[in-house]
N, C-alpha and C positions, 0 to 999 in steps of 0.2 A: 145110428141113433144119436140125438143128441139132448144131453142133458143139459136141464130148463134153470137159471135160476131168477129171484121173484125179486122187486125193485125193495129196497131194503128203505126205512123210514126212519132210521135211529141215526141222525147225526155223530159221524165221528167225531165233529169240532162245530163246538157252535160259541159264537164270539159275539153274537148280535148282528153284525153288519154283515159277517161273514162266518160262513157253515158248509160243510163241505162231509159227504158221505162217498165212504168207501168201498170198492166191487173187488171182490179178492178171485180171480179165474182159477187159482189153485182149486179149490173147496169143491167144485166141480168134478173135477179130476177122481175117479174111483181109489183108492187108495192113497192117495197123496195126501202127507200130512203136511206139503207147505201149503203157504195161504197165496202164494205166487206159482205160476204155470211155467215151469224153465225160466225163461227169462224174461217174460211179462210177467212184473211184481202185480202193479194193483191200478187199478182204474179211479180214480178219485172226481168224483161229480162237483164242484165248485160250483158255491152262490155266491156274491159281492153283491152287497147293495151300493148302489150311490153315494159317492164321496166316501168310501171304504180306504184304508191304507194298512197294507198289511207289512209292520214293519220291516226292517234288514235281516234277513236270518240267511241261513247258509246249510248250502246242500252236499253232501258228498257220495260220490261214489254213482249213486243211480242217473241216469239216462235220462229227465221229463221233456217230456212232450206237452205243451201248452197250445191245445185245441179248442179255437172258441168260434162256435157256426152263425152268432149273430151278437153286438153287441162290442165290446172294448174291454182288453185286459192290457194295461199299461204297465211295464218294466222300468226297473231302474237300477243298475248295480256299479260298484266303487270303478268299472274298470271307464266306465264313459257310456256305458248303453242306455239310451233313451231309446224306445221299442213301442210300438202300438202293436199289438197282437190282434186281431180279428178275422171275419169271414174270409177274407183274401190273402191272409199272411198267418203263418207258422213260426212259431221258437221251438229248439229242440236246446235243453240246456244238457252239454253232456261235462255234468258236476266233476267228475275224477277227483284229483286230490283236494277239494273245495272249490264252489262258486257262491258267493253272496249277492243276494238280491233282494230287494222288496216291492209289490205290486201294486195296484191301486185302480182305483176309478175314479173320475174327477164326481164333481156333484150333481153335471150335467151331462152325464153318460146317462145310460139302461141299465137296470138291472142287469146283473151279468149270471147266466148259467154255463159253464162250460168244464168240459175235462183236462186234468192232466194226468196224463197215463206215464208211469214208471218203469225205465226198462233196467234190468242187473245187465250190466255188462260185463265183459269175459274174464275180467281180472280190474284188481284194485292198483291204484297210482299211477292214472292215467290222466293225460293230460286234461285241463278243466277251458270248457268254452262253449258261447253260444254261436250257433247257426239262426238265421234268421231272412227271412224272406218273402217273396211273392209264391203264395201257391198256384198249381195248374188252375184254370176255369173249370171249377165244377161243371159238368155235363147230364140235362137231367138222365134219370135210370140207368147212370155208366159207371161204372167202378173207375176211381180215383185211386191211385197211389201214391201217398200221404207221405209215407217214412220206410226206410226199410235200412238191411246193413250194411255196413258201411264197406264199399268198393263197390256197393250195386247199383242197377239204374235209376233208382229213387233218388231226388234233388236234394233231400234233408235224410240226415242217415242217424241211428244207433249203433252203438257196437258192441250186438249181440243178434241174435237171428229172429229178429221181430220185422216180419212186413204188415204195414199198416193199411187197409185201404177204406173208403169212405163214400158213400151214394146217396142221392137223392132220389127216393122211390117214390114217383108217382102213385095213387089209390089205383088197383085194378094193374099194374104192372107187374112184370115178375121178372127176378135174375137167378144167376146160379151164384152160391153162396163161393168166394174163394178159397182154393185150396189146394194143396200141394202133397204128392205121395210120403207118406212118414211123417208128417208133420200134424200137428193139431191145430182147427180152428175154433177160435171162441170172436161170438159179437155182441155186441149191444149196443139197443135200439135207445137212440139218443130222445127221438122226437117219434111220435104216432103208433101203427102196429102193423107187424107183419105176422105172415105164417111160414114154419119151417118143418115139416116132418111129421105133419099133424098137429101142430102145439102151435099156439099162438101166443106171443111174444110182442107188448104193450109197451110205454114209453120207459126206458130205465131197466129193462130186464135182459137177460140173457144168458147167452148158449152156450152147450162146446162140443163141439162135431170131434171126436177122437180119432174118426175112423175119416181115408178118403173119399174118394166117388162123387158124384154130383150132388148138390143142394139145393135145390129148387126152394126162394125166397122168395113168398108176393106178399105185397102192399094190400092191408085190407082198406087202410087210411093212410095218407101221403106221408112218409115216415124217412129219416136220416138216420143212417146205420154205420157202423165202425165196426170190420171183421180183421183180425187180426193172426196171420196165421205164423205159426211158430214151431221150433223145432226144440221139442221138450228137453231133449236127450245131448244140449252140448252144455260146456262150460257156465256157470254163471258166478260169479262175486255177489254175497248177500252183504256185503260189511256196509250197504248205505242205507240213509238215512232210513226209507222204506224198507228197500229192498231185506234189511235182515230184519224183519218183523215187526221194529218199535214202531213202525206205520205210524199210527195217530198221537198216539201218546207225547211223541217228541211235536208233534206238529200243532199239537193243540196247548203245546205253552207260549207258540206265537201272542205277544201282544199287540193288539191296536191302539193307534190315536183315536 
């Protein structure tokens, strides 16, 4: 069975240029009172408009992963990174005991939609640093693997028990949803609509398969999806910035130019 959630319209942070809404996977979760799944804190949908700068602030402790499928999100922080993030390339910032950074889009970029997803890592005061690079070639209607833990075969890593993977589903295709014995999967559809279990699942919403077995996921419309399977039941550190629940609040006293 998996339980549905519905694309959420209430901006956690809205600044003008830049607004950004948040997907809490806990909430899902039948008795769980975090708003985080183990050790996937939160999913955070990000808008920048054009010539956006979101200034210097400073992350601790949680794991972000900065996922953008079309479009430009530019980095910049005290240590020397100048970073273009986009379709072809990934940042994984794993914060530990402080990273400072501020992002941005020139004026002649696109509008930007993209996510950055939150991981609690296994403990706090750990060392702070970005990975950063060329992703696999997307393959169409094939499961990519994005991010996973750190010593595993994924290129960009967290460190905590989050595997990430990512597809481009053709209209009329179908896959098996990923998944792993004991572990929970939760997805969401970035772009178009699929169907999973009977339920149909539209741009911005989503699942969480608690249980293993096959998942049989088809494209009703050409749709980009991010499944993430996780193992509820290890260690996590809540003490960052997300990760211990101030989620938006601290986030949305970010100021802009």
């Amino acid at each position: 069975m998996i339980r549905k959630a519905m694309r959420t319209n209430a901006d956690a942070i809205d600044s003008g240029r830049f607004s950004a809404r948040a997907y809490f996977p806990g909430h899902l979760a039948p008795g769980n009172q975090d708003h985080g799944l183990g050790p996937l804190a939160t999913i955070m949908e990000s808008f920048l408009a054009p010539g956006t700068h979101i200034k210097l602030h400073e992350h601790v402790v949680d794991e972000i992963v900065s996922w953008v499928p079309a479009g430009v999100m530019r980095h910049d922080d005290p240590k020397g990174g100048h970073l273009t993030v986009d379709a072809d390339h990934l940042m994984v910032m794993n914060a530990g005991r402080g990273f400072q950074h501020e992002e941005r889009t020139r004026d002649d970029d696109p509008g930007l939609r993209m996510l950055q997803i939150f991981v609690r890592p296994y403990a706090e005061g750990l060392d702070p640093g970005i990975q950063y690079g060329r992703l696999q070639e997307a393959r169409p209607n094939e499961w990519r693997h994005v991010f996973g833990p750190s010593g595993g075969e994924a290129s960009f890593h967290v460190r905590n028990a989050v595997d990430c993977h990512d597809i481009r589903l053709s209209a009329g295709q179908a896959t098996s949803l990923p998944t792993e014995a004991g572990r929970a999967t939760y997805f969401f559809v970035f772009t178009g609509c699929v169907t999973a279990d009977d339920q149909t699942f539209s741009e911005a919403e989503s699942g969480l398969a608690v249980e293993g077995g096959e998942i049989r996921l088809e494209a009703i419309a050409d749709a980009v999806v991010l499944a993430f399977v996780i193992d509820v039941k290890v260690e996590v550190c809540r003490g960052g910035t997300v990760g211990d629940g101030e989620t938006v609040r601290r986030m949305a006293a970010q100021a802009l130019r």
